[in-house]
N, C-alpha and C positions, 0 to 999 in steps of 0.2 A: 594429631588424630591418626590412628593407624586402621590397616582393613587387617581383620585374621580370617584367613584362608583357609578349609581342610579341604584338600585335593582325591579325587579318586587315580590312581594310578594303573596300569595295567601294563605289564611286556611279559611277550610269549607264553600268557597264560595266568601268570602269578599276578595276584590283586591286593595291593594293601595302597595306605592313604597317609598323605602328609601333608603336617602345617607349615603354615607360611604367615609371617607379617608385612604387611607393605607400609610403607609410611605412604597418607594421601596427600596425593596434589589435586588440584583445583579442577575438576572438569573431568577427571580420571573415569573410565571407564573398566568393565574387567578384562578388555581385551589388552587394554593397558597396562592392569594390575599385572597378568601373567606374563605379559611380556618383563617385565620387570624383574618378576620372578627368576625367570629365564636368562636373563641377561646376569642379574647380579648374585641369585642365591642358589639354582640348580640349573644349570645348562641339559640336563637332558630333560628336563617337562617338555614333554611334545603337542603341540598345540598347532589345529588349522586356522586360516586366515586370508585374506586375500584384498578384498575391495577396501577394507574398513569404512565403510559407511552405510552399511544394514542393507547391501544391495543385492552379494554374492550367495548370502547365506549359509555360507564356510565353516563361519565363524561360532554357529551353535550349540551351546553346553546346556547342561542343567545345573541349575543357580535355587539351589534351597530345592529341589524337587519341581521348579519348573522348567520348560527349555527357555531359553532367553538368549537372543544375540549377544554374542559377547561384548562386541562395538559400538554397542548401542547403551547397552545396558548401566546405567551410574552404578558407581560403588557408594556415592556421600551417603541415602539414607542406612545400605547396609555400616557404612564405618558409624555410622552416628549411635545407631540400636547396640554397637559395640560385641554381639554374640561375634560367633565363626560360625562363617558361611559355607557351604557345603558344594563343591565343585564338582560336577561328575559328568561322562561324555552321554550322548543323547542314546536314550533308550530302545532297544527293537532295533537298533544297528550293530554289527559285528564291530567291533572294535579292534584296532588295528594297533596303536598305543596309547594310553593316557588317555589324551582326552579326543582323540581321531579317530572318526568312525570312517567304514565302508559306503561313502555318500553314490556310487558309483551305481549301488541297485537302481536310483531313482531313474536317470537317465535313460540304465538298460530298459527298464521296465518300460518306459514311456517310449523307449525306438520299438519296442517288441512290441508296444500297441497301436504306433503310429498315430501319435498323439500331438497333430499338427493339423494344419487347413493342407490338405493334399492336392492339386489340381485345380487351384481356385478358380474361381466361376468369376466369368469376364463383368465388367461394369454392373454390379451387383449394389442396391444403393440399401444401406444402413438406417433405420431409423436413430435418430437420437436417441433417446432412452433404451434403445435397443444396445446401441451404442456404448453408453457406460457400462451396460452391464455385462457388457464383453471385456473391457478395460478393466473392473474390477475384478471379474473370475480371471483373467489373464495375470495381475500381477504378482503370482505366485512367484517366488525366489527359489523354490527348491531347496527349503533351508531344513526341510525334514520336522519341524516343530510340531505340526499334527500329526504328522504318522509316528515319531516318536512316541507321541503321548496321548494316542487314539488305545481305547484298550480292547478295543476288536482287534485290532491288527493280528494279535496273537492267533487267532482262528485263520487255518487255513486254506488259500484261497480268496480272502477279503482285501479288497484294491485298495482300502483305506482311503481317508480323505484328500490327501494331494492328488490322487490318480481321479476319485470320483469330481473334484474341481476341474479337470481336466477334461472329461468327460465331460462334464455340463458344458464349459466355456466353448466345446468344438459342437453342442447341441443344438446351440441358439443360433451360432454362427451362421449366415445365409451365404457366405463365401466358401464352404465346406459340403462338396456335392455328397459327402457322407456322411453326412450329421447326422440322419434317421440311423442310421449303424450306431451312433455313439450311445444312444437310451442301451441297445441292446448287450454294446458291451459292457455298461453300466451294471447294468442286470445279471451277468456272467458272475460279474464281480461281486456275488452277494450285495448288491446294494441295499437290500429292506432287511441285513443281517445289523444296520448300522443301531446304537443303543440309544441314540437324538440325547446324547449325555451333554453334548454345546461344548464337551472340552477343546476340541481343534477351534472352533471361534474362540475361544478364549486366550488362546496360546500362540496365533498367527501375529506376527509381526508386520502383516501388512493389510490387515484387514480382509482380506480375502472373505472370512467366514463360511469354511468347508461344510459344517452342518448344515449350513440355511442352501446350500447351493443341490447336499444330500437333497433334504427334503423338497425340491424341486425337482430336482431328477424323479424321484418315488412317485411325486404328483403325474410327471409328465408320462412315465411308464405304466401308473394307471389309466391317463387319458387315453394313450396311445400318440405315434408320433404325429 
């Protein structure tokens, strides 16, 4: 059984795309498949990576039109369906080569809004339920998967859904002496510009679910803080 491959390619501007076959092995994954690639049929496919185990969020391509961790992602049912699969680097990111994007805005963005518990508030006790759903808006990887494939993003000025997850998860937080700040930087950010289209829930790798955290925020900046 073999996987067929068509790659999107990119240096210094020029864009064209190439096929590849892999023969599959048992458990293979596509971070696998390209490696492979790389190693035995074109050494300059440039490809990022790092954790391999869906943690760093490095490793994210678009796999048939959706984003998909590489590391994570099986190749058996695509080699089984037998088409060629369609490789291309994550969308709404400058591209640097191949399949490597500019992941660097994320960070900047998030030091620029200080998007952290700043100055935590001494012996501050947590409810449980309160609890999880700090844990859950926190385990964002920064893997770009929603804001790649958020189609607001494109409008200028919209913080898109990693940054509004961000925002919520420092809203709720009772260890964040400026968490009322966060609805309103929320709200900077065109937050009620969002289309509730559910495609960043659908496309998050860790369940995070950016829209449902949107629509909370919208609630809470109705209510007020």
């Amino acid at each position: 059984m073999q996987l067929r491959l068509k790659v999107r390619r990119e240096k210094d501007g020029k864009v064209w795309y190439d096929s590849f076959v892999v023969p599959y092995e048992e458990g293979m994954t596509f971070l696998s498949a390209l490696q492979r690639i790389k190693e035995t049929q074109d050494e300059t496919l440039t490809l990022r990576h790092f954790c391999r185990a869906g943690i760093c969020g490095t490793c994210t391509i678009y796999i048939n039109g959706f984003p998909k961790l590489a590391c994570k992602e099986q190749v058996l049912p695509y080699a089984l369906d037998g088409e060629e699969v369609l490789i291309e680097p994550l969308k709404n990111f400058r591209v640097i080569r191949d399949l490597v994007v500019d992941h660097e805005v994320i960070p900047k963005r998030i030091k620029e809004l200080s998007l952290w518990v700043k100055d935590e508030e001494k012996d501050t006790r947590i409810d449980p339920e309160l609890s999880r759903m700090i844990e859950n808006s926190a385990d964002c990887i920064l893997c770009g998967a929603c804001q790649s494939y958020c189609p607001q993003v494109l409008e200028k000025g919209y913080a898109g859904p990693l940054l509004f997850a961000k925002f919520y998860r420092l809203s709720i937080d009772p260890r964040d002496p400026q968490r009322d700040q966060r609805l309103a930087q929320a709200l900077s950010g065109n937050l009620f510009h969002c289309l509730s289209c559910n495609k960043c829930n659908n496309v998050c790798p860790k369940e995070v679910e950016p829209a449902t955290l949107i629509r909370r925020l919208m609630l809470a900046n109705v209510e007020g803080p």
